[in-house]
PDB file of N, H, CA, C and O in Angstrom:
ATOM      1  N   UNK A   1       0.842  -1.172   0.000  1.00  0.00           N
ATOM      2  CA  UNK A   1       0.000   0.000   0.000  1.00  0.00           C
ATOM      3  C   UNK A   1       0.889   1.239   0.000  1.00  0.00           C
ATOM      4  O   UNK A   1       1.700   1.472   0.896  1.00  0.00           O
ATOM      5  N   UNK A   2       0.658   2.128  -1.213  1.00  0.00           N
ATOM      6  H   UNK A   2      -0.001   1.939  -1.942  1.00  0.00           H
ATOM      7  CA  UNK A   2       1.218   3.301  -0.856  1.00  0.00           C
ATOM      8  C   UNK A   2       0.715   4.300   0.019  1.00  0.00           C
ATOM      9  O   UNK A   2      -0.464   4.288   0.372  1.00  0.00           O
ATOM     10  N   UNK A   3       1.640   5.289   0.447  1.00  0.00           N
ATOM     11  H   UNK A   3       2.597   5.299   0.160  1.00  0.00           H
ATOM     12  CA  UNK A   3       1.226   5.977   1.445  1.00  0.00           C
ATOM     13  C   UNK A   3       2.354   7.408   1.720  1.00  0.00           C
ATOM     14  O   UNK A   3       3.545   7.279   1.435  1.00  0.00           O
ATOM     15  N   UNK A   4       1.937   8.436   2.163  1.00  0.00           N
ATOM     16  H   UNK A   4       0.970   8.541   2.394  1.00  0.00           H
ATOM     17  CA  UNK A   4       2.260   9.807   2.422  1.00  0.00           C
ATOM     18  C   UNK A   4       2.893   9.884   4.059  1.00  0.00           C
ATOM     19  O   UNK A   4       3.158  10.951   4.612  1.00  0.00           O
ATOM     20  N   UNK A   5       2.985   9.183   4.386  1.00  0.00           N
ATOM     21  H   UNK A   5       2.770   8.316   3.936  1.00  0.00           H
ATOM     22  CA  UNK A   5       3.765   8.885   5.858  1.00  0.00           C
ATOM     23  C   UNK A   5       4.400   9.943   6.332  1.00  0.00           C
ATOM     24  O   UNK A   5       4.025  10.829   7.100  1.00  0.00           O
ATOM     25  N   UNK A   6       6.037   9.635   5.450  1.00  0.00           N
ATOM     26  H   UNK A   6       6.342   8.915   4.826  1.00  0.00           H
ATOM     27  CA  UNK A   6       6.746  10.311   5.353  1.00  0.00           C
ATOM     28  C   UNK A   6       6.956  11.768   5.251  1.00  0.00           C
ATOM     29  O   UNK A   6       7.579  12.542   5.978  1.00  0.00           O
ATOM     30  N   UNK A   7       6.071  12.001   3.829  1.00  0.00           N
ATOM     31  H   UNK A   7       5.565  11.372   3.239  1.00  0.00           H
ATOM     32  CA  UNK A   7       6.065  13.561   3.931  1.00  0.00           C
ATOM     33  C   UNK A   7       5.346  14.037   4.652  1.00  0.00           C
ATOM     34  O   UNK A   7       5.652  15.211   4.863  1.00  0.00           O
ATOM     35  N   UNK A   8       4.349  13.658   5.260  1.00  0.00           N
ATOM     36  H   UNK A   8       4.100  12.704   5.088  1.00  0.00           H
ATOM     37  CA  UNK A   8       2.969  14.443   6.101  1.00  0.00           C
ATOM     38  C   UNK A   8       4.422  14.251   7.844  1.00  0.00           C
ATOM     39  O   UNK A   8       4.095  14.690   8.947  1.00  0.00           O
ATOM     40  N   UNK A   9       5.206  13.864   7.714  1.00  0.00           N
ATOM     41  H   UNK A   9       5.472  13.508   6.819  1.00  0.00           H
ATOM     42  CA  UNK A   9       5.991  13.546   8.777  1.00  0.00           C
ATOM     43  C   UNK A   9       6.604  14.936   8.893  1.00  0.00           C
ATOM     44  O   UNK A   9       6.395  15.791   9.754  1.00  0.00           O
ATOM     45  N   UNK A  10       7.584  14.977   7.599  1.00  0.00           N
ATOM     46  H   UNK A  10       7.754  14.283   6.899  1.00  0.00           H
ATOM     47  CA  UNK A  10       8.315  15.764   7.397  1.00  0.00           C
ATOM     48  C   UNK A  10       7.935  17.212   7.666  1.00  0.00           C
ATOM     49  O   UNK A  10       8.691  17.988   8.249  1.00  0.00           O
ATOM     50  N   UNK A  11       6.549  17.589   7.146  1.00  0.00           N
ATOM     51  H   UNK A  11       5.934  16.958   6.672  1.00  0.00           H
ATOM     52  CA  UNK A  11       6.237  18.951   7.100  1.00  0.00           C
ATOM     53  C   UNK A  11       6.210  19.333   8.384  1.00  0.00           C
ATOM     54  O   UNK A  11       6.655  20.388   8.837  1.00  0.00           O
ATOM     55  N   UNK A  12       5.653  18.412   8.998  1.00  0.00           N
ATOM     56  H   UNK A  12       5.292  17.555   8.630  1.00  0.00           H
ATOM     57  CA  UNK A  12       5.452  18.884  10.313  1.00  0.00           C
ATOM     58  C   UNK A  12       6.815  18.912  11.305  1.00  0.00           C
ATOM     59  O   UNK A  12       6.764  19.171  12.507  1.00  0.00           O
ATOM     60  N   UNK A  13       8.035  18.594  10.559  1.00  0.00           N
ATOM     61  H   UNK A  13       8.076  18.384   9.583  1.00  0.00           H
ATOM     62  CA  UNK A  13       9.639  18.484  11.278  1.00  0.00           C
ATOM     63  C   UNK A  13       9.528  17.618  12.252  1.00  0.00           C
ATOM     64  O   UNK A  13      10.084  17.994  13.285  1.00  0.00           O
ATOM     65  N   UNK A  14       8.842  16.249  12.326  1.00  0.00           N
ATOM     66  H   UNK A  14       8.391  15.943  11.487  1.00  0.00           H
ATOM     67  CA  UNK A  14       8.544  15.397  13.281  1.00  0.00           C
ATOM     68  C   UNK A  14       9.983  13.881  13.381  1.00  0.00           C
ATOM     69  O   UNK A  14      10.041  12.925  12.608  1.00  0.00           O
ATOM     70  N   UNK A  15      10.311  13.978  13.787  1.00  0.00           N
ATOM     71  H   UNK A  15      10.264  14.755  14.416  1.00  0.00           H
ATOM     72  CA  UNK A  15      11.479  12.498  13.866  1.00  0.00           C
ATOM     73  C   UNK A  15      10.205  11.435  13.798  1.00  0.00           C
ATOM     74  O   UNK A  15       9.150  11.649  14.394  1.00  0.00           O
ATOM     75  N   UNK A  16      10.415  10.452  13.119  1.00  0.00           N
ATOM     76  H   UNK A  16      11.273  10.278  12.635  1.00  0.00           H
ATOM     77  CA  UNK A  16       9.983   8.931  12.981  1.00  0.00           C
ATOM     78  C   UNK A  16       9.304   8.116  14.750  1.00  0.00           C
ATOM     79  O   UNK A  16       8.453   7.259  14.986  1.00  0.00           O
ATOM     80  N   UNK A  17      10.657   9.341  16.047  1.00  0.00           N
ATOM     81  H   UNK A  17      11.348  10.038  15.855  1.00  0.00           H
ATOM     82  CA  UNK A  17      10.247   8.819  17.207  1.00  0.00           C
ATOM     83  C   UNK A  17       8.991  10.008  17.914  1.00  0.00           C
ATOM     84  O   UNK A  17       8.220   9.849  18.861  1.00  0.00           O
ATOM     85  N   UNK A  18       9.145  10.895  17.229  1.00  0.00           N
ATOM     86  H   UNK A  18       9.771  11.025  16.460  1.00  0.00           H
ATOM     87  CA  UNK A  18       7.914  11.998  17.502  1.00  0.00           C
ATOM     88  C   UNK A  18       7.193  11.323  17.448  1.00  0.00           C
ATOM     89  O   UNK A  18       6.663  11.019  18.516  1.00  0.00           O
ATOM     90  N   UNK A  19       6.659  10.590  16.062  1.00  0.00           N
ATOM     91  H   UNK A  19       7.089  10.837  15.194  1.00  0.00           H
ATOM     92  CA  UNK A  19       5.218  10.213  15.788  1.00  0.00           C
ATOM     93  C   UNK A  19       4.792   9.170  16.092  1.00  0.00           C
ATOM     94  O   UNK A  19       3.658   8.852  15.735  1.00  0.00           O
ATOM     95  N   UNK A  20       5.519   8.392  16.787  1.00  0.00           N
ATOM     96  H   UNK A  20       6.441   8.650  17.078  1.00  0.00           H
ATOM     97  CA  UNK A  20       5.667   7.167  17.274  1.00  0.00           C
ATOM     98  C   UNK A  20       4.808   7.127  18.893  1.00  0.00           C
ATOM     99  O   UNK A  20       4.047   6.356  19.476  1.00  0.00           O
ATOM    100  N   UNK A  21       5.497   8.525  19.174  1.00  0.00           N
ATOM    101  H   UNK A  21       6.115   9.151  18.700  1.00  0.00           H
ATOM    102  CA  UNK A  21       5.151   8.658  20.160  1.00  0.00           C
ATOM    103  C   UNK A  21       3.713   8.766  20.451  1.00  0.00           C
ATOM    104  O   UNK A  21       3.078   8.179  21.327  1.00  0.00           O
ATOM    105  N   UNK A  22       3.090  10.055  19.112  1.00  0.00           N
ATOM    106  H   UNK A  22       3.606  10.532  18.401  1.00  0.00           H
ATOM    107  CA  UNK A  22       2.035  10.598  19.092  1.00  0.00           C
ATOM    108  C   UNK A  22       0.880   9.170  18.873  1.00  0.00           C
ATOM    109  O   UNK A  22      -0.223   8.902  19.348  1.00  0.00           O
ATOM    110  N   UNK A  23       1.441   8.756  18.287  1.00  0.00           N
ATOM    111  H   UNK A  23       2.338   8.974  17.901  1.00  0.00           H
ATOM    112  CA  UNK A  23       0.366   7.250  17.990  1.00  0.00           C
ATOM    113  C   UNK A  23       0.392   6.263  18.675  1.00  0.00           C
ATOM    114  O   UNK A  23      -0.270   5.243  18.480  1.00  0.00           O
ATOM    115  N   UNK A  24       1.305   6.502  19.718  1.00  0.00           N
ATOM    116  H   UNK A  24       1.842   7.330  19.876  1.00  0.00           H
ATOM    117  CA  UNK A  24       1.234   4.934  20.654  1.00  0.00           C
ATOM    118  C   UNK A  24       2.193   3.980  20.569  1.00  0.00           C
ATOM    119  O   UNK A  24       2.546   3.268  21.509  1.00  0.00           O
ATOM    120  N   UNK A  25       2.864   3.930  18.852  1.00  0.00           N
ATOM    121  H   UNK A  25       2.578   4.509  18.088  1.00  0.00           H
ATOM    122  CA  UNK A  25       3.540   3.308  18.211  1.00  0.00           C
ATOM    123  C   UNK A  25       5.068   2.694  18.551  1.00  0.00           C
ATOM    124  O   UNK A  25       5.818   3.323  19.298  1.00  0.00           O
ATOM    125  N   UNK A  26       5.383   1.699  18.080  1.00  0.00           N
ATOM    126  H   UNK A  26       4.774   1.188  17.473  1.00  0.00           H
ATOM    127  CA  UNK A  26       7.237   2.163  18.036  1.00  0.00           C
ATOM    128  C   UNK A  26       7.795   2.433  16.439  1.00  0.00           C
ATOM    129  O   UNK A  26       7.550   2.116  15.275  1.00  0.00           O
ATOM    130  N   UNK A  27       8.733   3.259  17.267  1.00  0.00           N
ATOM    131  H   UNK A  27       8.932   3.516  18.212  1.00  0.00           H
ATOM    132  CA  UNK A  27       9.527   4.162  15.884  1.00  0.00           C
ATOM    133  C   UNK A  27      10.014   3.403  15.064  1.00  0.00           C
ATOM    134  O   UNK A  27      10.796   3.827  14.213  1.00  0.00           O
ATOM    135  N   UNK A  28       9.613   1.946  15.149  1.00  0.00           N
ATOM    136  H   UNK A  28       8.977   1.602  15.840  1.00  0.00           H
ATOM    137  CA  UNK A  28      10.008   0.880  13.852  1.00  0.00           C
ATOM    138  C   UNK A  28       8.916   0.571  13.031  1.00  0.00           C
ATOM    139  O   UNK A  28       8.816   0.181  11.868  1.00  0.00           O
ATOM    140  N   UNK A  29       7.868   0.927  14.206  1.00  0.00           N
ATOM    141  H   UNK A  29       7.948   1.243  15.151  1.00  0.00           H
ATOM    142  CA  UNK A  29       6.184   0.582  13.381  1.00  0.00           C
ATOM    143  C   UNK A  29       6.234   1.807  12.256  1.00  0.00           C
ATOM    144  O   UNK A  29       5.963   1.693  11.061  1.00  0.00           O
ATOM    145  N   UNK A  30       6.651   3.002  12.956  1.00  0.00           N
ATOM    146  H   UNK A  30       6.871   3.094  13.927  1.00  0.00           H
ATOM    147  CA  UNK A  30       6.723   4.197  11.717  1.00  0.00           C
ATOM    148  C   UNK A  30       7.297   3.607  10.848  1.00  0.00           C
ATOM    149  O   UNK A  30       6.599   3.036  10.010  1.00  0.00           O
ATOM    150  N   UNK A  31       8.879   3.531  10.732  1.00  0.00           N
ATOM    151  H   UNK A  31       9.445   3.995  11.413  1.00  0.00           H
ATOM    152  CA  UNK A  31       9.763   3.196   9.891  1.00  0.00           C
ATOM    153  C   UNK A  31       8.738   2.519   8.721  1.00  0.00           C
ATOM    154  O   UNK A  31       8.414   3.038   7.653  1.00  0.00           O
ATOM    155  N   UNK A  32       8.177   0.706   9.457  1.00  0.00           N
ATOM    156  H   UNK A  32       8.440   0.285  10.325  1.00  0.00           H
ATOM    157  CA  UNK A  32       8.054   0.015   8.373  1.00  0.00           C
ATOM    158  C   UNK A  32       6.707   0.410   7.682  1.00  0.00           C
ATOM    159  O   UNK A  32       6.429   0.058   6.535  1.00  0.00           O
ATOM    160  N   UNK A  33       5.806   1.254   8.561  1.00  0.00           N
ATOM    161  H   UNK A  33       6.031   1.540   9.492  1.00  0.00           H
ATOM    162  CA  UNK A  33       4.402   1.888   7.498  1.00  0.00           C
ATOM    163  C   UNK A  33       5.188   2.702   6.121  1.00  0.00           C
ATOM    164  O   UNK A  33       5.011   2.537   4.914  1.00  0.00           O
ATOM    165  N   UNK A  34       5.952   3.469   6.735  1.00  0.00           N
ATOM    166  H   UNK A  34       6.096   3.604   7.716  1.00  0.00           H
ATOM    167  CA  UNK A  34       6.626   4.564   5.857  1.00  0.00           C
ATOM    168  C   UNK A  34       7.111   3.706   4.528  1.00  0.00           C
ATOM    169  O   UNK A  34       6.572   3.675   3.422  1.00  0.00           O
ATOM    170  N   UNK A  35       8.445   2.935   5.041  1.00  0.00           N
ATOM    171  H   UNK A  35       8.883   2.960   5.940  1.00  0.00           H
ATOM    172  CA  UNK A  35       8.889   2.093   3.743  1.00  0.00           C
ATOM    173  C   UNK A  35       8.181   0.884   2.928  1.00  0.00           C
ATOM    174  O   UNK A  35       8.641   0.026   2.174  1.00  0.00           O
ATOM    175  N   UNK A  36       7.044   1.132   3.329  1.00  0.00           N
ATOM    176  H   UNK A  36       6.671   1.829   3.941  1.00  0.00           H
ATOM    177  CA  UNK A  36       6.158   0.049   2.955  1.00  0.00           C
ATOM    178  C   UNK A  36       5.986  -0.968   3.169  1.00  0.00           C
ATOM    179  O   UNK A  36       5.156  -1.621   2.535  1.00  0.00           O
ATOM    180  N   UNK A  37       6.819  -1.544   4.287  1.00  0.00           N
ATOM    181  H   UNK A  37       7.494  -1.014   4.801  1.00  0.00           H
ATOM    182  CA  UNK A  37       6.635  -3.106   4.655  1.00  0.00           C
ATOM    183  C   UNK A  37       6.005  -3.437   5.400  1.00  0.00           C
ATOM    184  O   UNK A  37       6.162  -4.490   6.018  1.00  0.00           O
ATOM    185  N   UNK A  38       5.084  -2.619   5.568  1.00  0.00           N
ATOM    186  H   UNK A  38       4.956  -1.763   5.066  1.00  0.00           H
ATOM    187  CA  UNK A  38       3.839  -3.014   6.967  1.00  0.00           C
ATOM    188  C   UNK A  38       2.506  -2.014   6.432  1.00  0.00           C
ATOM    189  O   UNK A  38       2.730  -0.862   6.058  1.00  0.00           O
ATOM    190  N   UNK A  39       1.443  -2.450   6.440  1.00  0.00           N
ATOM    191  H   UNK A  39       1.262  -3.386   6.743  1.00  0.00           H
ATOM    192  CA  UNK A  39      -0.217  -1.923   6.658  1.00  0.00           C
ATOM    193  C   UNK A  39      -0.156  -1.801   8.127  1.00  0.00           C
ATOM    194  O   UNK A  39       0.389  -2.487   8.991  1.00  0.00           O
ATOM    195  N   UNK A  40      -0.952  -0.610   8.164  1.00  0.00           N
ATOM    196  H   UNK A  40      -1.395  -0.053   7.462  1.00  0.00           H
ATOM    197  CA  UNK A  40      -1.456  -0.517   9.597  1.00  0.00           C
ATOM    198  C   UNK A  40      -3.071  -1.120   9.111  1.00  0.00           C
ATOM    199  O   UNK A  40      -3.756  -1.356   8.115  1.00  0.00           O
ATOM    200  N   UNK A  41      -3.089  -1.169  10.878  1.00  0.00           N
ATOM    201  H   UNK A  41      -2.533  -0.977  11.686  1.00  0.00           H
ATOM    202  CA  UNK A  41      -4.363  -1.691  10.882  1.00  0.00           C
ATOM    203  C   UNK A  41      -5.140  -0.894  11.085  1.00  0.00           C
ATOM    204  O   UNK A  41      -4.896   0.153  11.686  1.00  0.00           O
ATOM    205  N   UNK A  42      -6.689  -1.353  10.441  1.00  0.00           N
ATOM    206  H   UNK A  42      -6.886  -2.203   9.953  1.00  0.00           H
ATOM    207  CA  UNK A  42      -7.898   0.234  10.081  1.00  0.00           C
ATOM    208  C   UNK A  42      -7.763   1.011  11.460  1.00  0.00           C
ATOM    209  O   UNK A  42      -7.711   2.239  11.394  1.00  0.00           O
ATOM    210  N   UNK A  43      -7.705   0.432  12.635  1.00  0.00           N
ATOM    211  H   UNK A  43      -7.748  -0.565  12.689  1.00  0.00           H
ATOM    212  CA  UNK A  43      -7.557   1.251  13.678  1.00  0.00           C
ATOM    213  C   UNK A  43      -6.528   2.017  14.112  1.00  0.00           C
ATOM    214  O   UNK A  43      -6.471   2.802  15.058  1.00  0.00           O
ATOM    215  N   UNK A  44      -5.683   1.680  13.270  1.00  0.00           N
ATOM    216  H   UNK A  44      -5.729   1.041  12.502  1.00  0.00           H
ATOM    217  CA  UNK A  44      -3.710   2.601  13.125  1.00  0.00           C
ATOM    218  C   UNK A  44      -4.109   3.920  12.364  1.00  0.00           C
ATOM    219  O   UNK A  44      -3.914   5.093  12.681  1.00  0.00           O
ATOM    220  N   UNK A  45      -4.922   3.199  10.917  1.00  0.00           N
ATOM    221  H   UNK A  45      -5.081   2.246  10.660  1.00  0.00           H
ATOM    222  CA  UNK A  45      -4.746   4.220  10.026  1.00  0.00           C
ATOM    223  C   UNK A  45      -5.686   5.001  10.552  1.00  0.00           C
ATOM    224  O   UNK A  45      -5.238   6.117  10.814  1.00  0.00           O
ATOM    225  N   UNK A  46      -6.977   4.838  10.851  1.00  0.00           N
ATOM    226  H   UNK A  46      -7.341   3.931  10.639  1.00  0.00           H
ATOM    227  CA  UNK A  46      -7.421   5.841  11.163  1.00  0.00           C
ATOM    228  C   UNK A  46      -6.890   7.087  12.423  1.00  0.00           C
ATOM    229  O   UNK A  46      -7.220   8.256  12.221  1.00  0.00           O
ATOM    230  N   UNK A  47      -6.369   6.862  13.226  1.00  0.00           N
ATOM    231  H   UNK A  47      -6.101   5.913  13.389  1.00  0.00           H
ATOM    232  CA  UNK A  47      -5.678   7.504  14.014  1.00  0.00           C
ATOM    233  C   UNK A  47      -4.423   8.460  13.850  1.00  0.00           C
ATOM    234  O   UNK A  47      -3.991   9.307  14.632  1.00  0.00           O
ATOM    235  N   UNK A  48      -3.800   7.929  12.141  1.00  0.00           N
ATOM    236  H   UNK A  48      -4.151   7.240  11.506  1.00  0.00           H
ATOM    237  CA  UNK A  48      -3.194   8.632  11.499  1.00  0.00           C
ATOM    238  C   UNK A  48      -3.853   9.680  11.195  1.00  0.00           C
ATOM    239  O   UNK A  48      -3.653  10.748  11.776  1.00  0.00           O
ATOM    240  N   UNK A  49      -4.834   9.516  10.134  1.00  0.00           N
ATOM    241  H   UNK A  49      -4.996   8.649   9.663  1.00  0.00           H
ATOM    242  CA  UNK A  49      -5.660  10.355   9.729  1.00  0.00           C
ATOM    243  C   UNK A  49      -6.271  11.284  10.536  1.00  0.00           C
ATOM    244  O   UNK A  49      -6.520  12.356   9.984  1.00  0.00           O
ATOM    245  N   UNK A  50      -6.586  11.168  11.705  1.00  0.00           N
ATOM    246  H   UNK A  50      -6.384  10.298  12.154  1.00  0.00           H
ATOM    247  CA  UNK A  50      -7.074  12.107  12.845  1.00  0.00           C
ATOM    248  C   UNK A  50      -5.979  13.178  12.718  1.00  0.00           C
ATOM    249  O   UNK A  50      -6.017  14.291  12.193  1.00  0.00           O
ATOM    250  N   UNK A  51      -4.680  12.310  13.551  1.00  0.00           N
ATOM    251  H   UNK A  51      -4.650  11.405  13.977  1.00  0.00           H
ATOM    252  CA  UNK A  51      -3.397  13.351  13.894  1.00  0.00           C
ATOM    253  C   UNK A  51      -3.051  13.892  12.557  1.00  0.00           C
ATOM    254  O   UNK A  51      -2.107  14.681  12.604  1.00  0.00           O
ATOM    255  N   UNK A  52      -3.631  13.658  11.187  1.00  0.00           N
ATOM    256  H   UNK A  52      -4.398  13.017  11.149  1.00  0.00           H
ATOM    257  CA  UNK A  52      -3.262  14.730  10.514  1.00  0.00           C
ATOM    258  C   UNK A  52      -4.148  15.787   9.818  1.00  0.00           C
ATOM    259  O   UNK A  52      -3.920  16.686   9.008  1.00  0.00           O
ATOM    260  N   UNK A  53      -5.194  15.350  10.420  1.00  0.00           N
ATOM    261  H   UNK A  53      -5.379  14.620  11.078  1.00  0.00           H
ATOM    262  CA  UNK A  53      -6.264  16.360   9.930  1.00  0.00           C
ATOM    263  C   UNK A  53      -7.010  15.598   8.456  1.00  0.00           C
ATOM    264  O   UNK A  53      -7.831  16.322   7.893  1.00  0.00           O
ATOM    265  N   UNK A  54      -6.858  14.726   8.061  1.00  0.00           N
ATOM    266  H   UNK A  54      -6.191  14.138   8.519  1.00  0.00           H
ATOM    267  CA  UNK A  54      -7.083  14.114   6.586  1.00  0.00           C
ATOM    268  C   UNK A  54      -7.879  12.823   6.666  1.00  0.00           C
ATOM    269  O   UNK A  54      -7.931  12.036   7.611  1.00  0.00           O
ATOM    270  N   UNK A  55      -8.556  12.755   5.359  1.00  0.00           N
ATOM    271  H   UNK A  55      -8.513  13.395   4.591  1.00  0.00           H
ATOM    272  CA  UNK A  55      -9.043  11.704   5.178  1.00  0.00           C
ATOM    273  C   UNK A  55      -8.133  10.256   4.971  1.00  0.00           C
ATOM    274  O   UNK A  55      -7.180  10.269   4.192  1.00  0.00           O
ATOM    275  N   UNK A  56      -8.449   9.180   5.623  1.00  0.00           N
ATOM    276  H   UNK A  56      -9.223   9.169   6.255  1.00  0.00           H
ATOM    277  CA  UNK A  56      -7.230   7.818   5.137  1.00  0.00           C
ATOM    278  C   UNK A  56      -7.048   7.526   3.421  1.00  0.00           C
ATOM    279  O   UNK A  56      -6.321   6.651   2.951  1.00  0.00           O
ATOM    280  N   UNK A  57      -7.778   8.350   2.738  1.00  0.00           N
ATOM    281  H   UNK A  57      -8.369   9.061   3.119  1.00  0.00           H
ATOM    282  CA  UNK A  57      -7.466   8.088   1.189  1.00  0.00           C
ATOM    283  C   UNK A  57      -6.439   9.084   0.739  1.00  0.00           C
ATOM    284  O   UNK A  57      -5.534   9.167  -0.091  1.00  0.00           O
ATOM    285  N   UNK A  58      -7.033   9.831   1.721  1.00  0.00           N
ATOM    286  H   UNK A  58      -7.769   9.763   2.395  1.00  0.00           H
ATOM    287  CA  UNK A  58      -5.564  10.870   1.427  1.00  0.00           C
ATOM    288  C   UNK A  58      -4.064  10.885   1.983  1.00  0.00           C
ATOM    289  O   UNK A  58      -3.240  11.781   1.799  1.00  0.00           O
ATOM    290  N   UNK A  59      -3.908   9.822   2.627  1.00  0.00           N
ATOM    291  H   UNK A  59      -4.577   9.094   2.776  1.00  0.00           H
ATOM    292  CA  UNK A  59      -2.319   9.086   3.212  1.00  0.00           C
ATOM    293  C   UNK A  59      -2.517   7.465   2.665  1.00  0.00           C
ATOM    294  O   UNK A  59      -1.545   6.713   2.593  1.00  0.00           O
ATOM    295  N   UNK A  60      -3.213   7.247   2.477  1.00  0.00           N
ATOM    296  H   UNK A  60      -4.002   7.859   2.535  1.00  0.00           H
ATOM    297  CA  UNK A  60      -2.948   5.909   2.089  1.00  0.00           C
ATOM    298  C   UNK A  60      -3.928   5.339   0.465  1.00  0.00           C
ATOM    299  O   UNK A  60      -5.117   5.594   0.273  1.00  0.00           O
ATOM    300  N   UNK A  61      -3.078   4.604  -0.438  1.00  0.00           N
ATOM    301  H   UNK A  61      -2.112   4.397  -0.282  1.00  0.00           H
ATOM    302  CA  UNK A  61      -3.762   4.975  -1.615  1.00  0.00           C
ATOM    303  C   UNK A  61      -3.064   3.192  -1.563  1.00  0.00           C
ATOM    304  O   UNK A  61      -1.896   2.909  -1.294  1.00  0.00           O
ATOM    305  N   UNK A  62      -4.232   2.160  -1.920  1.00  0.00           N
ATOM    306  H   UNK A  62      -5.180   2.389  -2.138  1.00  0.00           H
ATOM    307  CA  UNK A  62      -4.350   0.853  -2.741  1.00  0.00           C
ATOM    308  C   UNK A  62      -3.254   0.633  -4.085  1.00  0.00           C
ATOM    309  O   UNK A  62      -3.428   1.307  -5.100  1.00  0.00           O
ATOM    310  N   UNK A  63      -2.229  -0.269  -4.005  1.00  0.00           N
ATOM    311  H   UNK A  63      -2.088  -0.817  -3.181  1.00  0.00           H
ATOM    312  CA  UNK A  63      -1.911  -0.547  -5.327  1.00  0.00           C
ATOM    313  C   UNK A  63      -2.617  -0.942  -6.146  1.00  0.00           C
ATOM    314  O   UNK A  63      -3.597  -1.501  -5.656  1.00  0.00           O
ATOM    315  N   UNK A  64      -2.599  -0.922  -7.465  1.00  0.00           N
ATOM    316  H   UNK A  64      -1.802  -0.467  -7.864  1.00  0.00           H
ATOM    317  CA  UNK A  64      -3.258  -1.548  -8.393  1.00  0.00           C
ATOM    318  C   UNK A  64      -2.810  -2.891  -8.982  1.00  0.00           C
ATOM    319  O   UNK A  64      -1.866  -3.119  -9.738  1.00  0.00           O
ATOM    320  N   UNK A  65      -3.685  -3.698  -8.471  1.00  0.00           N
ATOM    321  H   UNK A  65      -4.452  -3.513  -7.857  1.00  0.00           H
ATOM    322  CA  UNK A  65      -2.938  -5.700  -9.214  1.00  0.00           C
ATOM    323  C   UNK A  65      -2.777  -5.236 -10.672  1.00  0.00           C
ATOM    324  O   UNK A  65      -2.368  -6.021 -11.528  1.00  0.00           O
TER     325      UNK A  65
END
């Protein structure tokens, strides 16, 4: 799944352990949402989407098979 992680990270000048923090998370759970090797779960993502003000289609977008 692609996803805006990263930059919605960045703007806000947040370290990987900022947001980690902000979500409950560990700063590896960031890491691997970010580099793509992990889905959060609907209850992750949505909580993303809160802390950034956005809809989950708008950080997270379906590959296409």
């Amino acid at each position: 799944m692609k996803n805006k992680l990263r930059e919605l990270r960045a703007a806000k000048e947040w370290s990987q352990s900022d947001l980690a923090d902000k979500l409950d998370v560990s700063r590896q759970t960031v890491n691997a949402i970010e580099t793509e090797k992990y889905d959060p779960s609907l209850p992750l993502a949505f909580k993303i989407a809160k802390l950034f003000k956005l809809k989950i289609e708008e950080i997270f977008e379906l590959e296409k098979y």
